[in-house]
C-alpha positions as CSV (number, residue, x, y, z in Angstrom):
1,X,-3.8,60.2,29.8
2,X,-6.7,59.2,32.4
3,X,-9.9,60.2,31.1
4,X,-12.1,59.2,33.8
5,X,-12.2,60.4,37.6
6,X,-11.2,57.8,40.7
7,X,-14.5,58.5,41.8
8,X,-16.4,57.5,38.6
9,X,-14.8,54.2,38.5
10,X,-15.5,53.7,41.9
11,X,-18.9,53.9,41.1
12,X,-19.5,52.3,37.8
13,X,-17.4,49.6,39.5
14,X,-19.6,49.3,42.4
15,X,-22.9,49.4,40.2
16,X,-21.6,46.9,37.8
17,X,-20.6,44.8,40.9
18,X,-24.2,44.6,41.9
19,X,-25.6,44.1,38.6
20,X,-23.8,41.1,38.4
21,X,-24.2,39.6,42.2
22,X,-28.0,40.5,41.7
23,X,-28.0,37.6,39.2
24,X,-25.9,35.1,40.9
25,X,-27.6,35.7,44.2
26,X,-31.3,35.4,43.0
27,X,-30.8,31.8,42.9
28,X,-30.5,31.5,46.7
29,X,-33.4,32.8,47.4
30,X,-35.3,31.3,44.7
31,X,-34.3,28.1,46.1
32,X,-37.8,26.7,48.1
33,X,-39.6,27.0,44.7
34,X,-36.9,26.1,42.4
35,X,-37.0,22.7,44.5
36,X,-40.6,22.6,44.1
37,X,-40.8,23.0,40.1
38,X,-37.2,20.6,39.6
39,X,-37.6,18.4,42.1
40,X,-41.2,17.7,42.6
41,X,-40.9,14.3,43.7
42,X,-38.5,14.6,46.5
43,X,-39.3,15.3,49.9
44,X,-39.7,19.0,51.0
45,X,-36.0,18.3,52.7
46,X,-34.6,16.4,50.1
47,X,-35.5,18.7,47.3
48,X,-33.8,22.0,49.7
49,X,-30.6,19.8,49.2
50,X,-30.5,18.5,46.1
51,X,-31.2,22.5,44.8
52,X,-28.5,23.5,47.0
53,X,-26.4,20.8,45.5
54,X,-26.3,22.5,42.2
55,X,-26.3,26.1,43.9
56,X,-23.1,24.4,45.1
57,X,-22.0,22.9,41.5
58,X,-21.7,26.7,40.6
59,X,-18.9,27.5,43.0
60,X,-16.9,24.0,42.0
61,X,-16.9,25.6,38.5
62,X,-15.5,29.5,39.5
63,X,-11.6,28.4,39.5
64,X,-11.7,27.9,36.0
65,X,-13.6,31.0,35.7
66,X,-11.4,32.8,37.7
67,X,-8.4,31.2,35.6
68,X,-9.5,31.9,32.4
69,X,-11.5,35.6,33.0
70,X,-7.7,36.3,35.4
71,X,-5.4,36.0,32.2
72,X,-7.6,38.0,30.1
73,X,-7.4,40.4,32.6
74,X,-3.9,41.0,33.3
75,X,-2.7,40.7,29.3
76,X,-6.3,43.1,28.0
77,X,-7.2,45.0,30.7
78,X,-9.7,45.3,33.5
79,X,-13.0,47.2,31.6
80,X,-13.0,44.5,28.6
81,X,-12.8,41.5,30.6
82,X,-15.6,43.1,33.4
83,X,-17.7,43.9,30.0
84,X,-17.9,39.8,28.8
85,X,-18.3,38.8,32.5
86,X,-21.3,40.9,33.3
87,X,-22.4,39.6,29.7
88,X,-22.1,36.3,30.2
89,X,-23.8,36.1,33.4
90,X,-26.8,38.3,32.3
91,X,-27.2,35.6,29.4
92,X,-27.5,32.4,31.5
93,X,-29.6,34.3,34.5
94,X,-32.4,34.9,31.8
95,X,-32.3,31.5,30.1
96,X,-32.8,30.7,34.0
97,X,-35.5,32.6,34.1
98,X,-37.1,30.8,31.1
99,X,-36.5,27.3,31.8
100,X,-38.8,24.5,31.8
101,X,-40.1,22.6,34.9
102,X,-39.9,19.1,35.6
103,X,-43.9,19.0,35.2
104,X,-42.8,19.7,31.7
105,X,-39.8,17.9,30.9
106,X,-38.9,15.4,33.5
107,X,-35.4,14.9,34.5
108,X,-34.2,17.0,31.3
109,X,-35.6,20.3,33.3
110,X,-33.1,19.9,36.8
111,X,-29.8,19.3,34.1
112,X,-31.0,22.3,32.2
113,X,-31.0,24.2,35.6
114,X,-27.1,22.6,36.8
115,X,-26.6,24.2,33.2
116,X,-26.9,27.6,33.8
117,X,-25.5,27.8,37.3
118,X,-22.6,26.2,35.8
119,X,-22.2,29.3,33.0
120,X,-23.3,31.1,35.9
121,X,-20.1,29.8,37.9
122,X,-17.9,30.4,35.6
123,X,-18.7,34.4,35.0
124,X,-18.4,34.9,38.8
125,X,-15.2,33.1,39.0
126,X,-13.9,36.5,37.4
127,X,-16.1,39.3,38.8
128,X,-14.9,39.3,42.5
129,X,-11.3,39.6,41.2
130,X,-11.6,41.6,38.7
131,X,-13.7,44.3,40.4
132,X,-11.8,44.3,43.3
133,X,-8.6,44.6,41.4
134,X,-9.9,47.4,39.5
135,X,-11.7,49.3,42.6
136,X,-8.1,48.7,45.0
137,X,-6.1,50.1,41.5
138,X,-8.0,53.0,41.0
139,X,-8.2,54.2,44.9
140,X,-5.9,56.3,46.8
141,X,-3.4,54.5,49.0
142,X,-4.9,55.7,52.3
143,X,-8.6,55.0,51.3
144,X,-8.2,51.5,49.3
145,X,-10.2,49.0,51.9
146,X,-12.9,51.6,52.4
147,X,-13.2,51.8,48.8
148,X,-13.4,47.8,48.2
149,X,-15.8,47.9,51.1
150,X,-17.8,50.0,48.9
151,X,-17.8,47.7,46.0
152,X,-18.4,44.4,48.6
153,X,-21.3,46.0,49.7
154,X,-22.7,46.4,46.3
155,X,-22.0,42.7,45.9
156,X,-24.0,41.8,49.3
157,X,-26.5,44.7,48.4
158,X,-28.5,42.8,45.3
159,X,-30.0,40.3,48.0
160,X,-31.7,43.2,49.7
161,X,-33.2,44.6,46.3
162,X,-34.4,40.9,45.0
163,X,-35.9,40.2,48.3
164,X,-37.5,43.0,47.7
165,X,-38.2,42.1,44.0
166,X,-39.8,39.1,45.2
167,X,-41.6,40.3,48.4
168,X,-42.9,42.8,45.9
169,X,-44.3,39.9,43.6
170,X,-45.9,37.9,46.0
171,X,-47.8,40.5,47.8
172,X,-48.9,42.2,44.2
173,X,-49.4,38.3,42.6
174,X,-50.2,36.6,45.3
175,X,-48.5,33.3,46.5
176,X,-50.2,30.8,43.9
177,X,-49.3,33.0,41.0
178,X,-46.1,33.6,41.8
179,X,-45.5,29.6,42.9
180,X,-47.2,28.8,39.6
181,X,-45.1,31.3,36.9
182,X,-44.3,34.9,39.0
183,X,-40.8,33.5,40.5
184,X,-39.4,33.9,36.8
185,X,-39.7,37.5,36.4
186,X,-36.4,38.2,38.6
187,X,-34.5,36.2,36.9
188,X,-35.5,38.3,33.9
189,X,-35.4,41.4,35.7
190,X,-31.5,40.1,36.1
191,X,-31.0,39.8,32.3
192,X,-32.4,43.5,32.1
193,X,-30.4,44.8,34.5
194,X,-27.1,43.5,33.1
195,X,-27.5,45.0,30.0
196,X,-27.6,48.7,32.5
197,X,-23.9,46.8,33.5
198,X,-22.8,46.1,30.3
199,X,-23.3,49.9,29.3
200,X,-21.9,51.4,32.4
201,X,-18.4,49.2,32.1
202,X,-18.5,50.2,28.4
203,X,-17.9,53.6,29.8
204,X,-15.3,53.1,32.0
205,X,-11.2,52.6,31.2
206,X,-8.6,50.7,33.2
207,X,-6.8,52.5,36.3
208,X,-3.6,54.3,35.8
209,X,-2.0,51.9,38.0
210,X,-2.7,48.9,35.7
211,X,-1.7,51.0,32.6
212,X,1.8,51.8,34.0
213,X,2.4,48.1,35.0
214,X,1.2,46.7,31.6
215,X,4.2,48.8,29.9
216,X,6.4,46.1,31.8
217,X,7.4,43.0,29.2
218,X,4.4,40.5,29.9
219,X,5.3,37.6,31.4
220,X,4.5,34.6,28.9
221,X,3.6,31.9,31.9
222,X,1.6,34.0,33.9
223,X,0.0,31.3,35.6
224,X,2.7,29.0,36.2
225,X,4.2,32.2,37.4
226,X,1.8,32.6,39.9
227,X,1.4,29.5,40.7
228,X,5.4,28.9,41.6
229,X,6.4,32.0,43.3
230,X,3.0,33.2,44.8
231,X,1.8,30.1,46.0
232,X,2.1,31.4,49.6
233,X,-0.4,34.3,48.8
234,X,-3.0,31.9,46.7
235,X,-2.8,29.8,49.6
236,X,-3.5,32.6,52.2
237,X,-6.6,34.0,49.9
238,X,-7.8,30.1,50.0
239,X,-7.5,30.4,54.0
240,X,-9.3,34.5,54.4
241,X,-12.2,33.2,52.1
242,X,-13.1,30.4,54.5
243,X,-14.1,32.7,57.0
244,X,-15.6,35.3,54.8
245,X,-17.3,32.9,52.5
246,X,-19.1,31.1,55.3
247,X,-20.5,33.7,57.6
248,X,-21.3,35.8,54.4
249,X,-23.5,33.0,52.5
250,X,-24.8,31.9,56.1
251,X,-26.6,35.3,55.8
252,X,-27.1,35.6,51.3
253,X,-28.0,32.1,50.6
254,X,-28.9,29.9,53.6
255,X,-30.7,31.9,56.2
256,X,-33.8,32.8,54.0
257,X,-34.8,28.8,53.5
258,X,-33.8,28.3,56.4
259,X,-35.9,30.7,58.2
260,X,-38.6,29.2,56.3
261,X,-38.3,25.7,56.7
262,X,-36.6,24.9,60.4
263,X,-37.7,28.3,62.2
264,X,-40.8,28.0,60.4
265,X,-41.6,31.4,59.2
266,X,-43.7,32.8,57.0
267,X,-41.6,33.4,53.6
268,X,-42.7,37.0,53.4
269,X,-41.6,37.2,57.4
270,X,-38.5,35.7,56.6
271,X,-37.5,37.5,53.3
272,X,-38.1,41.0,55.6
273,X,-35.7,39.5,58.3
274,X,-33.0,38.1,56.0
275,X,-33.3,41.8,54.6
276,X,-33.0,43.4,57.5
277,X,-29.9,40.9,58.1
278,X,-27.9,41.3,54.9
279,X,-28.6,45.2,54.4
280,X,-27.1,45.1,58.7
281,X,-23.8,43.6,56.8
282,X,-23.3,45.8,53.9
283,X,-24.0,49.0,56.0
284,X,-21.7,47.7,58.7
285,X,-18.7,46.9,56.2
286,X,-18.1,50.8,55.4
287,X,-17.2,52.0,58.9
288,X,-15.4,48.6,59.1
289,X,-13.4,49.8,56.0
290,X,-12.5,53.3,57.4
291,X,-11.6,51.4,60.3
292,X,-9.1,48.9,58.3
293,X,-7.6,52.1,56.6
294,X,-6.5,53.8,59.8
295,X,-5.5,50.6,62.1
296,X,-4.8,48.0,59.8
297,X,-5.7,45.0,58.4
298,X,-4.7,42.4,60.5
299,X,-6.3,44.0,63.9
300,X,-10.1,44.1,62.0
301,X,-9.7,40.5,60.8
302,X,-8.5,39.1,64.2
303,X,-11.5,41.1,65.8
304,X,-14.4,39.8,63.1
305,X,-13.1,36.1,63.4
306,X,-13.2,36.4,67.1
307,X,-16.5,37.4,67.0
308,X,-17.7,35.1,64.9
309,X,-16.2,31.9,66.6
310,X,-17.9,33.3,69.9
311,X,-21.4,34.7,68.8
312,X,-22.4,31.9,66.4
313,X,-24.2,29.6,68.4
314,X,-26.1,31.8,70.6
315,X,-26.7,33.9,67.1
316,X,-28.6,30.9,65.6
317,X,-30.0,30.1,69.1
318,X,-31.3,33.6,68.7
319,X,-32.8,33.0,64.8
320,X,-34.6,29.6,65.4
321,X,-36.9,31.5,67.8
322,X,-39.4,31.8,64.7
323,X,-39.8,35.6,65.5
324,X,-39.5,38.4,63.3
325,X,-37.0,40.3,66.5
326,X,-34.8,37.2,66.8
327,X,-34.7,36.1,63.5
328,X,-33.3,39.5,62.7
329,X,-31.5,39.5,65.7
330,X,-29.6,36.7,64.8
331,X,-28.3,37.5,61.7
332,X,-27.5,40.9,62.9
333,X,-24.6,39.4,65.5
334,X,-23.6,37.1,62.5
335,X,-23.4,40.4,60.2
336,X,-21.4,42.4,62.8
337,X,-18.3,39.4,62.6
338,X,-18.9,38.8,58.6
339,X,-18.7,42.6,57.9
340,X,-15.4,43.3,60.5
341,X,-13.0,40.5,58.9
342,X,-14.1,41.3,55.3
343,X,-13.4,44.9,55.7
344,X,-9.9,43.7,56.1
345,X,-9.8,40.5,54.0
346,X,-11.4,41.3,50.9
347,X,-8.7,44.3,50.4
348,X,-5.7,42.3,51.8
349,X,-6.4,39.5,49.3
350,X,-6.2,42.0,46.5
351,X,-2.4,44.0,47.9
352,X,-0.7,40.4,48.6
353,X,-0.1,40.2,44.7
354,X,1.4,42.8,42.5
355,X,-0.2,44.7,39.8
356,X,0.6,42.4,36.7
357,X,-0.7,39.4,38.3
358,X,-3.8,40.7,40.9
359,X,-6.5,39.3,39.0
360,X,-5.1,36.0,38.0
361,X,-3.2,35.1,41.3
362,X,-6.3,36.6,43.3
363,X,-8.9,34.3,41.0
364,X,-7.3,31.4,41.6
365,X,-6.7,31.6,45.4
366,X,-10.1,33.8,46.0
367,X,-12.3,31.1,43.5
368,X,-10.6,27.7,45.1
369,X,-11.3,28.8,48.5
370,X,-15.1,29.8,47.7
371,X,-15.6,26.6,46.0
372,X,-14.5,24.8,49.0
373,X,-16.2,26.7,51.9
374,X,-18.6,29.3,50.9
375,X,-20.5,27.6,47.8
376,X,-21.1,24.9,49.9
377,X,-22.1,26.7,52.9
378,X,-26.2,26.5,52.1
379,X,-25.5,22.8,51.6
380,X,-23.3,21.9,54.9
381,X,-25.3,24.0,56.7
382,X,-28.9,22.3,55.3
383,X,-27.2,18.6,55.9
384,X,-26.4,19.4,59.0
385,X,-30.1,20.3,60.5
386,X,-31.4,17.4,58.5
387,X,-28.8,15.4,59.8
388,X,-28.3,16.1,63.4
389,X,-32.0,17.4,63.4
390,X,-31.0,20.5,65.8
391,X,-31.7,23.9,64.4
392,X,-28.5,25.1,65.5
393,X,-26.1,22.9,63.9
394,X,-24.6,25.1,61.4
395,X,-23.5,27.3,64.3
396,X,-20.7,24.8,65.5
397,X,-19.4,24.6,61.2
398,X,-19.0,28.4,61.4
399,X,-17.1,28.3,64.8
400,X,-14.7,26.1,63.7
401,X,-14.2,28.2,60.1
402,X,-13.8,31.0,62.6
403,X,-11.1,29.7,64.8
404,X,-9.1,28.7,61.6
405,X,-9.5,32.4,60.8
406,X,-8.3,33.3,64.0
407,X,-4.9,31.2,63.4
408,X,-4.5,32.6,59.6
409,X,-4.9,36.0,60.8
410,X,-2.1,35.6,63.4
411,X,0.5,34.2,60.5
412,X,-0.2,36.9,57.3
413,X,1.8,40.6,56.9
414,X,0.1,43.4,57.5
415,X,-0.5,45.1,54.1
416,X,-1.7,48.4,55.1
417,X,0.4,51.0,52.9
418,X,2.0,48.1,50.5
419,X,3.0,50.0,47.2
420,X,0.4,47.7,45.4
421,X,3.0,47.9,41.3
422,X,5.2,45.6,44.5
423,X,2.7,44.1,46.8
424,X,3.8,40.7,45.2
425,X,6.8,40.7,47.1
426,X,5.4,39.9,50.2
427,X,4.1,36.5,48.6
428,X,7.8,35.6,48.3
429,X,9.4,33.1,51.0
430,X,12.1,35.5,51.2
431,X,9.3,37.7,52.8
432,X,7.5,35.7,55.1
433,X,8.2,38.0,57.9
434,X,8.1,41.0,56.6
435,X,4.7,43.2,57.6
436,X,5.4,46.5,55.2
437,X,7.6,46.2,53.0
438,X,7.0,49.8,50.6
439,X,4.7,52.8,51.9
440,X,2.8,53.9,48.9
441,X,2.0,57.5,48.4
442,X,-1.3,58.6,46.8
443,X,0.1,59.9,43.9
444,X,2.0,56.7,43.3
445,X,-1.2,54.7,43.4
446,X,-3.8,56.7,41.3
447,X,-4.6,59.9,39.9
448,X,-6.3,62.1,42.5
């Protein structure tokens, strides 16, 4: 018997969702003074990248995250594995928060910070999936990508808040005491707020959709499984990340130091326009959702990567201006793209794999791709300016991420109305051309 509302797990999902992103993402926009305290004898450049490097190092370590935190997830359930990932990651983000500096420790006080992005890495290698597979499980049939744009927003969502966190700091510290000891406090705020996750998941039980699945024998080789006859769906995950993962972390990671150090803003002029950009993104994916729900999947993505392949450039023309208007400007035309495909992506990665294998098949393929493109996004895109030494270089990495979008787009089903106990099917060779192969009802998705 379900004992808790649709509705309430969309929510707790959503808010633990943010807790968790809030502590991953803090490190992005930490990163001009993290460079300063762990790499104080580099150049002002030099230390950017080498603290992007290990932002990076995070994203190479999600797979086996998303691995590990996927089988739990399919054999124990959904709530338990969520609980030990928020956990996990509300652990390392305070040790973050309490590390020492090079001035301190020398070369001991940068491997201390690779450290915790790395335990860091390898609790978000399971959130994503896991969220989204409980959100798409508990939703009904004709709402599911509005709902999992609800919990994507509360993953892009925490940026706005610890900009705010730290605008909030610097103006009430002031900019020496916050360079000097203040940037540690939202790291510790972090640790704080995933204990409010840990309680909220506590609270929550696994969709009626997974419960009916797990009654199924368990497949023994679940990976292999997945591996071997899903291959085609891991594969296409890998591809829809690209696009998502780029133009997304363009906006949550990269576009605050860069605003700061190429545009050459002020960082409190700056934190207000990356903002103003990111909260643009997560208010623009919900329509997008609706959207996705009533015209499909395919038609939003093909749209967002359109946009994307022809806006970027002028979009970063736009943000190197050094002006509050174009900085937000810019990022507002990169939002629009970012927020259309991922209304249709993020859900369509979660219905190409059937119930007793989401999270694990959607880890693997989701976490590989991220580790590949949108981890290292801050650092292509900072190697390219210092590089090429044009400020709008990383436009012309995102145009060509875009255009492979476009092609990927143009080869996947439609999974709009896939009964999601069989979306797996549609991962088989035998249905390559198949767009929807089982309308779902609600009542055959979730209890309404």
């Amino acid at each position: 018997m379900v004992s808790i509302s649709p509705r309430r797990r969309l929510l707790g999902g959503a808010v633990g969702t943010f807790v968790e992103w809030y502590d991953f993402l803090i490190y992005g926009l930490s990163a001009p003074v993290l460079a300063v305290h762990f790499f104080p004898e580099a150049s002002a450049a030099a230390g950017i990248v080498s603290t992007f490097a290990i932002y990076a190092v995070a994203f190479l370590v999600r797979p086996i995250g998303g691995i590990y935190f996927g089988r739990i997830g399919d054999r124990l359930g959904r709530i338990k594995t969520l609980g030990l990932i928020v956990l996990l990651m509300g652990g390392a983000t305070t040790l973050l928060g309490l590390l020492p500096t090079f001035a301190t420790v020398g070369i001991l006080a940068p491997l201390l910070l690779l450290l915790c992005r790395v335990v860091q890495g390898f609790s978000a290698g399971g959130e994503t999936s896991g969220a989204t597979a409980y959100i798409v499980e508990s939703a009904p049939s004709d709402r599911r990508a509005f709902w999992v744009s609800i919990c994507v927003a509360g993953s892009w969502a925490p940026i706005v808040v610890a900009s705010g966190v730290i605008f909030g700091l610097r103006a009430g510290l002031g900019d020496e005491a916050y360079m000097s000891w203040g940037w540690r406090i939202p790291f510790l705020l972090g640790g704080l707020l995933a204990i409010v996750g840990l309680w909220l998941r506590r609270r929550l039980d696994d969709p009626e959709e997974f419960v009916e699945a797990s009654r199924a024998p368990r497949d023994p080789h679940l990976l292999r499984t997945a591996l071997t006859q899903h291959w085609r769906a891991i594969v296409t995950v890998m591809l829809l990340v690209a696009v998502q993962g780029v133009g997304a972390y363009l906006l949550l990671s990269y576009m605050y130091s860069y605003l700061v150090t190429v545009a050459g803003m002020t960082p409190t002029a700056a934190l207000l326009a990356n903002s103003l950009g990111v909260a643009s993104m997560a208010v623009l994916i919900l329509p997008a959702g609706r959207l996705s729900d009533r015209v499909g999947r395919r038609t939003v993505m093909f749209v967002g990567a359109a946009w994307l392949a022809v806006i970027s450039w002028p979009a970063m023309t736009l943000a190197s201006g050094g002006g509050l208007g174009s900085a937000v400007g810019g990022q507002l035309l990169i939002a629009v793209g970012v927020a259309l495909f991922s209304a249709g992506g993020f859900v369509t990665m979660a219905e190409l794999f059937s119930t007793t294998m989401r999270f694990t098949g959607h880890a693997i393929g989701y976490n590989v791709g991220y580790a590949i493109f949108g981890g290292t996004t801050p650092l292509i895109a900072s190697a390219l300016v210092a590089i090429t030494g044009s400020a709008v270089a990383p436009a012309f990495y995102v145009i060509v991420i875009a255009a492979l979008g476009v092609a990927v787009v143009g080869r996947i089903p439609e999974t709009k109305g896939v009964r999601l106990r069989d979306a797996g099917e549609i991962s088989h060779p035998a249905a390559d051309d198949l767009t929807v192969p089982t309308v779902a009802t609600r009542s055959g998705t979730t209890n309404v």
